[in-house]
C-alpha positions in Angstrom: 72.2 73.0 156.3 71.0 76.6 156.2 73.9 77.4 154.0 72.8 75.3 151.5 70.1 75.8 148.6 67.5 73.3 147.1 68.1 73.2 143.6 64.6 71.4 142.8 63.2 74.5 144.4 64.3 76.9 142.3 62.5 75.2 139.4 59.4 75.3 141.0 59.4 78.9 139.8 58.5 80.3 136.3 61.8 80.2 134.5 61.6 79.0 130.6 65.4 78.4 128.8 64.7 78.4 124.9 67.4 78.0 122.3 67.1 79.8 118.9 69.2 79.5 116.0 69.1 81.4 112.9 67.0 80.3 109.9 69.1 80.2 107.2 67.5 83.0 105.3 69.1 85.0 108.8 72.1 83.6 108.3 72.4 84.3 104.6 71.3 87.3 104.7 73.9 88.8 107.5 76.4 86.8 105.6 75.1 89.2 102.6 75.3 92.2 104.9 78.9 91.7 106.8 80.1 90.9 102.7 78.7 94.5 101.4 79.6 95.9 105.0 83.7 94.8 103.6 83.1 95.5 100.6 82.5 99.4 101.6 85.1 99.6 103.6 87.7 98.4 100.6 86.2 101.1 98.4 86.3 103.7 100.4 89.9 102.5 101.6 91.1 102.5 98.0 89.6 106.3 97.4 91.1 107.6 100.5 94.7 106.2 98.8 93.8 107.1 95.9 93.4 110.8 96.6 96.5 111.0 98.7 98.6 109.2 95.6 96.7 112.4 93.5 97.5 115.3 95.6 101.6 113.8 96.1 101.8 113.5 92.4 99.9 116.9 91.5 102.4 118.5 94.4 105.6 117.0 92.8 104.5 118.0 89.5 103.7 121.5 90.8 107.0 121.7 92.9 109.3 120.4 89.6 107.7 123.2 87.4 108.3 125.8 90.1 111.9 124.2 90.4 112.3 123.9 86.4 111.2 127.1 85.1 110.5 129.5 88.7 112.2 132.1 89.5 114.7 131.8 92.7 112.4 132.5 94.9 109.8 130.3 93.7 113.2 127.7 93.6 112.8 128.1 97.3 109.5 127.6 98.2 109.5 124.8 96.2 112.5 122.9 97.5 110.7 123.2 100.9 108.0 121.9 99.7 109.3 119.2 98.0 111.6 118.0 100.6 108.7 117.8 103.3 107.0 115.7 100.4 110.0 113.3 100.4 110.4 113.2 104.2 106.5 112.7 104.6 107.0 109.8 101.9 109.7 108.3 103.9 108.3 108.6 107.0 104.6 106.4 105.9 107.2 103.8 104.0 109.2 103.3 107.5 105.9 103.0 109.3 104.4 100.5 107.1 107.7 98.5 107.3 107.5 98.7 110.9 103.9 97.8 111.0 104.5 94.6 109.0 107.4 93.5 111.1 105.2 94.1 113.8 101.7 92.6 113.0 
């Protein structure tokens, strides 16, 4: 039996198993912490759309005065600039689609 180990020896040793749970003033107060943790991430989620729905719309307002009242080559410019606003819009709209059908 040399292959073989004692198990009774190996508590002979100086071993110690404890079990600890969380008080429940620990457990409220990570439950406080992971709930203002989400809470930050929504607000700072809804500024970061926020400021991209702000800079499309001042761009398209910018871009349809340039194509209202500009001259033709500020007609040009802006067309550009407008159409890589529309394809950039189209572009996030398919990949949200895609990501839904996906997750």
């Amino acid at each position: 039996m040399p292959n073989q180990i004692d198990l009774n020896d190996l508590g002979k040793g100086k071993y110690a198993l404890s079990i600890e749970s969380d008080t429940p003033e620990d457990a409220a107060a990570r439950r406080q912490e992971r709930t203002e943790e989400a809470k930050h991430r929504r607000r700072i989620h809804f500024l970061i759309i926020l400021l991209a729905i702000v800079l499309v719309l001042a761009s398209v307002f910018w871009c349809g005065n340039a194509l209202l009242t500009g001259s033709p080559d500020d007609k040009k410019w802006a067309s550009t600039i407008a159409a890589a606003i529309v394809s950039a819009i189209c572009s996030g709209l398919i990949g949200v689609a895609i990501g839904q059908r996906a997750g």
